[in-house]
N, CA, C and O atoms as a GROMACS GRO file, in nm:
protein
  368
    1UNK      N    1  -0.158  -5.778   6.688
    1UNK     CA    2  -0.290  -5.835   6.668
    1UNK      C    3  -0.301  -5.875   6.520
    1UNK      O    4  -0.314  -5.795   6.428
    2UNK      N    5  -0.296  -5.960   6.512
    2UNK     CA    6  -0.347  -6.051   6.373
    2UNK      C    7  -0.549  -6.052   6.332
    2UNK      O    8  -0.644  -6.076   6.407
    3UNK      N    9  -0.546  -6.020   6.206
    3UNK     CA   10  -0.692  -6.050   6.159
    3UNK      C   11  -0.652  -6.146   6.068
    3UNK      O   12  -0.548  -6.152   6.004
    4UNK      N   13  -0.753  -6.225   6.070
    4UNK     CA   14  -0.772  -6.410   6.018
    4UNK      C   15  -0.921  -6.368   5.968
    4UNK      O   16  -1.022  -6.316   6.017
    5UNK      N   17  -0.866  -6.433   5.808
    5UNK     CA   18  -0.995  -6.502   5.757
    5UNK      C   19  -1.018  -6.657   5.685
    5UNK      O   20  -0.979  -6.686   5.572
    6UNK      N   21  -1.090  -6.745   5.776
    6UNK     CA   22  -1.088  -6.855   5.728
    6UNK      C   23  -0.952  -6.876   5.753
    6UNK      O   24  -0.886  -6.927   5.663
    7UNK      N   25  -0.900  -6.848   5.858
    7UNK     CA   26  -0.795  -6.933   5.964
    7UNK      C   27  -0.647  -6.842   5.818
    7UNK      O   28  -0.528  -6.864   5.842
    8UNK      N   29  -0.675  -6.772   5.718
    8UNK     CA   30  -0.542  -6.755   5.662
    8UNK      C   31  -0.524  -6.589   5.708
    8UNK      O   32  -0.630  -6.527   5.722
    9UNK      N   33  -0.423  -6.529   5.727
    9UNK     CA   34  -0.352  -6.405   5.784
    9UNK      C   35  -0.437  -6.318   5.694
    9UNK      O   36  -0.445  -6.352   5.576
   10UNK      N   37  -0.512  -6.195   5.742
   10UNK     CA   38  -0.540  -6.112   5.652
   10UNK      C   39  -0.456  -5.975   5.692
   10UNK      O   40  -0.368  -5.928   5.621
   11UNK      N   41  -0.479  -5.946   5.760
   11UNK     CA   42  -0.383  -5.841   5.801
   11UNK      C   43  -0.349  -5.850   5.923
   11UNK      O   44  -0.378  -5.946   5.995
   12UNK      N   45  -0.264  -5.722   5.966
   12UNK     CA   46  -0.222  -5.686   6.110
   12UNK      C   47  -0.189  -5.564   6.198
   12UNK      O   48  -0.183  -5.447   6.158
   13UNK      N   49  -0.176  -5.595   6.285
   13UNK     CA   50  -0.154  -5.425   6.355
   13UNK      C   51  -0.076  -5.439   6.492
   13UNK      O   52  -0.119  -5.496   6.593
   14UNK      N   53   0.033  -5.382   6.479
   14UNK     CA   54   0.133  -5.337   6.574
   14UNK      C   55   0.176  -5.219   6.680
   14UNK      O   56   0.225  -5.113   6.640
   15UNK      N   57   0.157  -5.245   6.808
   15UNK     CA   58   0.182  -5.126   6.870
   15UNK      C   59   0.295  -5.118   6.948
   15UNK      O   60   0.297  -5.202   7.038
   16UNK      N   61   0.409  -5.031   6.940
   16UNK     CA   62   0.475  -5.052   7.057
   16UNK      C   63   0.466  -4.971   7.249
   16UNK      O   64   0.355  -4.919   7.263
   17UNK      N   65   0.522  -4.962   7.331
   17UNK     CA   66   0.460  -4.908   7.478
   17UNK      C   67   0.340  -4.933   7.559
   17UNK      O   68   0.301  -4.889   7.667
   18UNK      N   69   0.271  -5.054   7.435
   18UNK     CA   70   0.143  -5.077   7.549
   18UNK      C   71   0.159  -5.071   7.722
   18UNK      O   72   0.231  -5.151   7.781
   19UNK      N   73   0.096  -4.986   7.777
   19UNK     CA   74   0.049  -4.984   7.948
   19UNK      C   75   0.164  -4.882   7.949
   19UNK      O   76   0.243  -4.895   8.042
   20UNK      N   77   0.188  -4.768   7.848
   20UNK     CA   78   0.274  -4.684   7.906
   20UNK      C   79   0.165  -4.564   7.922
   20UNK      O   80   0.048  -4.597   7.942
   21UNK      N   81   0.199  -4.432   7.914
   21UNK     CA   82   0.151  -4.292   7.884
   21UNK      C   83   0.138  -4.310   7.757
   21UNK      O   84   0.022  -4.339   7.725
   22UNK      N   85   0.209  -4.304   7.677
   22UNK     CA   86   0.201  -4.285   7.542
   22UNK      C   87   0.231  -4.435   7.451
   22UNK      O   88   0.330  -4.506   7.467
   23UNK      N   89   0.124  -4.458   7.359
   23UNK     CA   90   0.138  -4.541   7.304
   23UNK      C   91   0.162  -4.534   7.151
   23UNK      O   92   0.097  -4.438   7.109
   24UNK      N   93   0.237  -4.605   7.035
   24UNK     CA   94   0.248  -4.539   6.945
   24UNK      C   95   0.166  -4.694   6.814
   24UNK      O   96   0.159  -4.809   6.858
   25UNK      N   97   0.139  -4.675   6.731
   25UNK     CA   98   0.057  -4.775   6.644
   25UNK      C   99   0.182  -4.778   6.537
   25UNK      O  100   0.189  -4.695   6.447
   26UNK      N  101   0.267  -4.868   6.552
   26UNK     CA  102   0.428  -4.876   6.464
   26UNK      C  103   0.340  -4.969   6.327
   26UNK      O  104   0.445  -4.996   6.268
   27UNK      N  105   0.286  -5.001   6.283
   27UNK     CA  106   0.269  -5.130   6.196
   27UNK      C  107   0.135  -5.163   6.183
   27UNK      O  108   0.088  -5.248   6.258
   28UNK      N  109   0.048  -5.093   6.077
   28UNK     CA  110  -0.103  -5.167   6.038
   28UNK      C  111  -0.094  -5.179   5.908
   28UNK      O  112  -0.024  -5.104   5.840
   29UNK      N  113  -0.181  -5.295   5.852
   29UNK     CA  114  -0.194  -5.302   5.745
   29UNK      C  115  -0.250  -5.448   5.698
   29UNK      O  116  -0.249  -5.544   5.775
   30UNK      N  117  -0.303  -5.456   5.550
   30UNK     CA  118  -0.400  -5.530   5.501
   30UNK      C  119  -0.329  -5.655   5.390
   30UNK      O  120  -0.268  -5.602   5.297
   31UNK      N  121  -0.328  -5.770   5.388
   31UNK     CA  122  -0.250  -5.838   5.310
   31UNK      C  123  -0.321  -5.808   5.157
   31UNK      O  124  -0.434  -5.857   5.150
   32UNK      N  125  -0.282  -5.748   5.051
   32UNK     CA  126  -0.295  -5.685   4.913
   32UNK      C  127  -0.453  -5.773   4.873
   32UNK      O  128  -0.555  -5.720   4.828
   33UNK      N  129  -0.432  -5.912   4.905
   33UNK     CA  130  -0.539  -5.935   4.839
   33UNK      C  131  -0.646  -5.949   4.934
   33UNK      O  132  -0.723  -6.044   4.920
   34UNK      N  133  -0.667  -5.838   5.064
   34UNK     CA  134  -0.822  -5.841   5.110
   34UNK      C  135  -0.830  -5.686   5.117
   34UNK      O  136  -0.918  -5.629   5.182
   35UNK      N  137  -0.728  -5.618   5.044
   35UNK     CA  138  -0.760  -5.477   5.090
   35UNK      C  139  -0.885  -5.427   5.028
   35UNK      O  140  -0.925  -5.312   5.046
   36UNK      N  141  -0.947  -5.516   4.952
   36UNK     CA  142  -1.077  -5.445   4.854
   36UNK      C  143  -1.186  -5.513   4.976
   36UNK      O  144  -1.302  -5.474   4.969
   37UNK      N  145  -1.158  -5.593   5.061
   37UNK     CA  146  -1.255  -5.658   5.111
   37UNK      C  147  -1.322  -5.533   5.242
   37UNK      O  148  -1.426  -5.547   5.306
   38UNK      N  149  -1.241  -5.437   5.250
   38UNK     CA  150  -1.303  -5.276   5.342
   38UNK      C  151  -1.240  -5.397   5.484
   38UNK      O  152  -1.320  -5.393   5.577
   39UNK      N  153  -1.183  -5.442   5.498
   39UNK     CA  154  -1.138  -5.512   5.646
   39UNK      C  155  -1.028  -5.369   5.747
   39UNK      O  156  -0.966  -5.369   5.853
   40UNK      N  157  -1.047  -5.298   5.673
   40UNK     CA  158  -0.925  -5.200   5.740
   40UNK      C  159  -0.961  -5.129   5.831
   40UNK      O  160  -0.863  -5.083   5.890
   41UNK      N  161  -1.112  -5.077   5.898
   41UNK     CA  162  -1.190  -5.026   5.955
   41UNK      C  163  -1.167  -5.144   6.071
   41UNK      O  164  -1.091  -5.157   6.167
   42UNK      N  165  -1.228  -5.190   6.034
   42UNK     CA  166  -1.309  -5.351   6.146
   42UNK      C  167  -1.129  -5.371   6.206
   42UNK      O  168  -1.120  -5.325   6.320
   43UNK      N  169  -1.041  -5.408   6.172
   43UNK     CA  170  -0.915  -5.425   6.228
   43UNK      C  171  -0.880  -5.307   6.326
   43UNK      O  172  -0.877  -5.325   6.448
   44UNK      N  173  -0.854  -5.185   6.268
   44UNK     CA  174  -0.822  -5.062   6.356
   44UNK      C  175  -0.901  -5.041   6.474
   44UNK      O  176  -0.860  -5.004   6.584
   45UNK      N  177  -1.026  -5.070   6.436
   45UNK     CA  178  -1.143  -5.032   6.558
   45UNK      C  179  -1.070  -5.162   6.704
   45UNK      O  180  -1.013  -5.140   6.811
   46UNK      N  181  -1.104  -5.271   6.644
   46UNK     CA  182  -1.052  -5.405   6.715
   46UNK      C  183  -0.896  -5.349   6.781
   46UNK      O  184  -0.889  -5.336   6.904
   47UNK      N  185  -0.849  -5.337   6.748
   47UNK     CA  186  -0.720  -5.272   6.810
   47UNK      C  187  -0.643  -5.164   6.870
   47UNK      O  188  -0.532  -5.155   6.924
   48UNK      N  189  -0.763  -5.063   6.837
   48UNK     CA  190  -0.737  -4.930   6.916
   48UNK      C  191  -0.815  -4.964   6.999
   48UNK      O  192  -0.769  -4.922   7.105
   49UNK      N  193  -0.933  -5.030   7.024
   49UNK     CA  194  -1.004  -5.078   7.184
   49UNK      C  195  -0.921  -5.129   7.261
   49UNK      O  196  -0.900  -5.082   7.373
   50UNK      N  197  -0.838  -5.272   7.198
   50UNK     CA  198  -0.783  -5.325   7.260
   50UNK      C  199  -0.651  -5.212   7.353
   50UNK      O  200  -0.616  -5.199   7.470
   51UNK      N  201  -0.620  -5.161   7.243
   51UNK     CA  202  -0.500  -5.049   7.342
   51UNK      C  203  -0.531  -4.946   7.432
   51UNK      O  204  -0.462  -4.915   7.529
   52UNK      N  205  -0.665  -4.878   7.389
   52UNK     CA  206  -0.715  -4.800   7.443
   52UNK      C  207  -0.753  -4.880   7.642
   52UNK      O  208  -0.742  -4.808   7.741
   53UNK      N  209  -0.785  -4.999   7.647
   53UNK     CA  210  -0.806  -5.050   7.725
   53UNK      C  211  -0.710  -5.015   7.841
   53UNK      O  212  -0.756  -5.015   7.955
   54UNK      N  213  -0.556  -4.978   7.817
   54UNK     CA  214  -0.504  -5.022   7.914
   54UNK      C  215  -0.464  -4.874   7.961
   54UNK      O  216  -0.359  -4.862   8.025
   55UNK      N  217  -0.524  -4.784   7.940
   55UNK     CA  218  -0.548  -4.630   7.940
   55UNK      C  219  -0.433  -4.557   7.931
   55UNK      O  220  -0.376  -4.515   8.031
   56UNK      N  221  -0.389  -4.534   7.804
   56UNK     CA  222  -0.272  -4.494   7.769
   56UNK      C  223  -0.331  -4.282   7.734
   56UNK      O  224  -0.436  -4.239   7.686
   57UNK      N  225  -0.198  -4.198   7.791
   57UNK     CA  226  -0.298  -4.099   7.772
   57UNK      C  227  -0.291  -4.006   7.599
   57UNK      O  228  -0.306  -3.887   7.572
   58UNK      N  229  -0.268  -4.098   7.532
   58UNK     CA  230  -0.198  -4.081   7.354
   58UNK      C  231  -0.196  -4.183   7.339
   58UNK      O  232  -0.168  -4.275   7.416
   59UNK      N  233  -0.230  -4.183   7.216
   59UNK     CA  234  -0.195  -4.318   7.095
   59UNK      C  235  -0.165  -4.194   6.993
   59UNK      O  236  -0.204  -4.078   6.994
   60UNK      N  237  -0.077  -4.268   6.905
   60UNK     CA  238  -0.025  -4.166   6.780
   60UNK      C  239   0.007  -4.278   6.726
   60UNK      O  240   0.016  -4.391   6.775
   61UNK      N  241   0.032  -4.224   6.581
   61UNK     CA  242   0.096  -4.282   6.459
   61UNK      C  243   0.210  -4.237   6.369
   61UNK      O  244   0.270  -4.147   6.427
   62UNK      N  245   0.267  -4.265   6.246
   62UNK     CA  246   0.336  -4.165   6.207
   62UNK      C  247   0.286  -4.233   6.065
   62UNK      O  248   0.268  -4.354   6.078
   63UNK      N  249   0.259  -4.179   5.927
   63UNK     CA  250   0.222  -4.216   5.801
   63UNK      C  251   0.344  -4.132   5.698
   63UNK      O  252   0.430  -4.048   5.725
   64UNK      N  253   0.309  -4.189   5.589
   64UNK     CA  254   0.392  -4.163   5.484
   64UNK      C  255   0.344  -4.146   5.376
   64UNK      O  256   0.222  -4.136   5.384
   65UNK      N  257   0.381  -4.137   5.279
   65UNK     CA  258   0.346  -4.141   5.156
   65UNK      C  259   0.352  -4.299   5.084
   65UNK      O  260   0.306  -4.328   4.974
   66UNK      N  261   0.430  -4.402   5.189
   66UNK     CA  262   0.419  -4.522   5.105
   66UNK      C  263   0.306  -4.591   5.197
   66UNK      O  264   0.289  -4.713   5.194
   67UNK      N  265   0.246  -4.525   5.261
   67UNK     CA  266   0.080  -4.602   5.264
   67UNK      C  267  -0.004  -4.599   5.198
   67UNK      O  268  -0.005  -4.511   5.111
   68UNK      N  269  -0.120  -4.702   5.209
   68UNK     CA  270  -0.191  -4.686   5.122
   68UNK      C  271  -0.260  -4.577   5.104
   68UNK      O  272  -0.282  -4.519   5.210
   69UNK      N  273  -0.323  -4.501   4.968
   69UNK     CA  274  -0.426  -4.434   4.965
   69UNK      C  275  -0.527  -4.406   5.050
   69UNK      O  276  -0.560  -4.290   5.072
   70UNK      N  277  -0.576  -4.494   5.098
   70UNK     CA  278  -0.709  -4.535   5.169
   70UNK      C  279  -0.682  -4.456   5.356
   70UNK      O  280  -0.767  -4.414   5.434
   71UNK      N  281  -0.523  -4.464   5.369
   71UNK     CA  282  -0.507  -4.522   5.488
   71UNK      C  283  -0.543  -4.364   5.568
   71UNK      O  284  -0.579  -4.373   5.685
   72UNK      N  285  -0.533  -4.200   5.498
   72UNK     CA  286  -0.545  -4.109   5.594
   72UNK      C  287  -0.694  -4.114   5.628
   72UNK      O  288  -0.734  -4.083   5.740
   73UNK      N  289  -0.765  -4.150   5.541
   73UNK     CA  290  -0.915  -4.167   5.579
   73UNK      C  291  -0.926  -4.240   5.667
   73UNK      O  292  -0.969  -4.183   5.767
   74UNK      N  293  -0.905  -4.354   5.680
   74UNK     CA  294  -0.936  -4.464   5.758
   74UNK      C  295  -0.901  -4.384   5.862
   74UNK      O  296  -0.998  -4.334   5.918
   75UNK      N  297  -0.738  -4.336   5.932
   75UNK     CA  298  -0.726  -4.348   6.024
   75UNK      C  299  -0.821  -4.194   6.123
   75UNK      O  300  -0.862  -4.183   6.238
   76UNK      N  301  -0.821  -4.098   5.994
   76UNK     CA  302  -0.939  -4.011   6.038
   76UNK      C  303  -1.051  -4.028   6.084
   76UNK      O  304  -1.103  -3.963   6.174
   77UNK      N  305  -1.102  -4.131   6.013
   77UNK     CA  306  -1.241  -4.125   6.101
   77UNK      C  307  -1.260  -4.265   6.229
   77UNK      O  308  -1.348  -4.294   6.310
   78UNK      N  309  -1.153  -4.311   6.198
   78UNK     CA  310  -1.120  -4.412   6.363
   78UNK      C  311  -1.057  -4.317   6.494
   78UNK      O  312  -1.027  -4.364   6.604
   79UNK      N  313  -1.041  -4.132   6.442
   79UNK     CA  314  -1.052  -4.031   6.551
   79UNK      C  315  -0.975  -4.013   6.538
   79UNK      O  316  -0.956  -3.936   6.633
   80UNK      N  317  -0.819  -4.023   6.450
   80UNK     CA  318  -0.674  -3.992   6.460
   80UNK      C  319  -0.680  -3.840   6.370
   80UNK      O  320  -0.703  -3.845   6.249
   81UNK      N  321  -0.661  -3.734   6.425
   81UNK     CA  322  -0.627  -3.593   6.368
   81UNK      C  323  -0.454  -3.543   6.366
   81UNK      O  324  -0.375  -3.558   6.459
   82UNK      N  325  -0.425  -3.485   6.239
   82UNK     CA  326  -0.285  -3.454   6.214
   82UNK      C  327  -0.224  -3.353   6.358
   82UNK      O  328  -0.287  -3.283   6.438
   83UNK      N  329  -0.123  -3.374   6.350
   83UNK     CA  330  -0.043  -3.320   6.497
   83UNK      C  331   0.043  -3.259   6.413
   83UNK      O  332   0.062  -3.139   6.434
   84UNK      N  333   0.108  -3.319   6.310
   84UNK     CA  334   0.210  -3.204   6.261
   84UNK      C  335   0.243  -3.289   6.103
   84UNK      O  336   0.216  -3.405   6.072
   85UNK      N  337   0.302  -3.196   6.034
   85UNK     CA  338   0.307  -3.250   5.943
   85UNK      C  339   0.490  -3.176   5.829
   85UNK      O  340   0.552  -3.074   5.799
   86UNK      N  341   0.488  -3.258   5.821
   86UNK     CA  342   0.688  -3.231   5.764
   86UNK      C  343   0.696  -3.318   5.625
   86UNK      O  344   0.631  -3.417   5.594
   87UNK      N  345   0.807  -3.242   5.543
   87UNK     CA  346   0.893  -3.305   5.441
   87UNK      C  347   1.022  -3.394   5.508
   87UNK      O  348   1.105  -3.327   5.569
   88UNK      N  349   1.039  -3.502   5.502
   88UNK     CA  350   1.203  -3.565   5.540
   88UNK      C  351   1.231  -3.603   5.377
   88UNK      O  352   1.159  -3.630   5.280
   89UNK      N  353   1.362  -3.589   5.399
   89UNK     CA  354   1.408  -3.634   5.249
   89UNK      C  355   1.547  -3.679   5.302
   89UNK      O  356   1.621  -3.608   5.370
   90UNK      N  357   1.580  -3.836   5.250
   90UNK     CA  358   1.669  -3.906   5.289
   90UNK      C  359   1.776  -3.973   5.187
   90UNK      O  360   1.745  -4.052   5.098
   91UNK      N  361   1.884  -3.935   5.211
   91UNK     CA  362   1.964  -3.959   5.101
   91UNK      C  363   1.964  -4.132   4.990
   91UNK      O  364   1.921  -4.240   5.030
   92UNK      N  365   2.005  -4.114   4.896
   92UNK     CA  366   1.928  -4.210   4.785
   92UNK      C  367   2.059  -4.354   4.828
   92UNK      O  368   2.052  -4.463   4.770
   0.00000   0.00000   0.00000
């Protein structure tokens, strides 16, 4: 799902397994110069409906440390709560 403003790409959001049991949200995010514009809410909402639609019984995510700041909030209060949480450390 693509968000457009004034027809140019603002951000996007990726899921893979739609219409399975479990669905997973591989890919969201805001093109740098609208992330001040708060569009990150309004996108997630738009797209977890859309997935939620096809009654999957999970949606999950997986985050990092190279997301944005913003992004554990956001995805907290769009209803996403931690399931588990780990160190990986991957050779340089």
């Amino acid at each position: 799902m693509w968000l457009r403003v004034d027809g140019e790409a603002a951000g996007f959001c990726e899921f893979n397994d739609v219409g399975q049991p479990a669905v997973e949200l591989v890919h969201f995010g805001l093109v740098p110069v609208f992330q001040r514009w708060r569009l990150g809410p309004l996108l997630l909402e738009r797209a977890l409906r859309a997935a939620w639609s096809h009654q999957p019984e999970r949606l999950w995510l997986h985050t990092d440390t190279y997301d944005h700041p913003a992004a554990q909030s956001v995805y907290g209060r769009a209803g996403f709560k931690a399931y588990e949480q780990r160190m990986e450390t991957f050779p340089d």
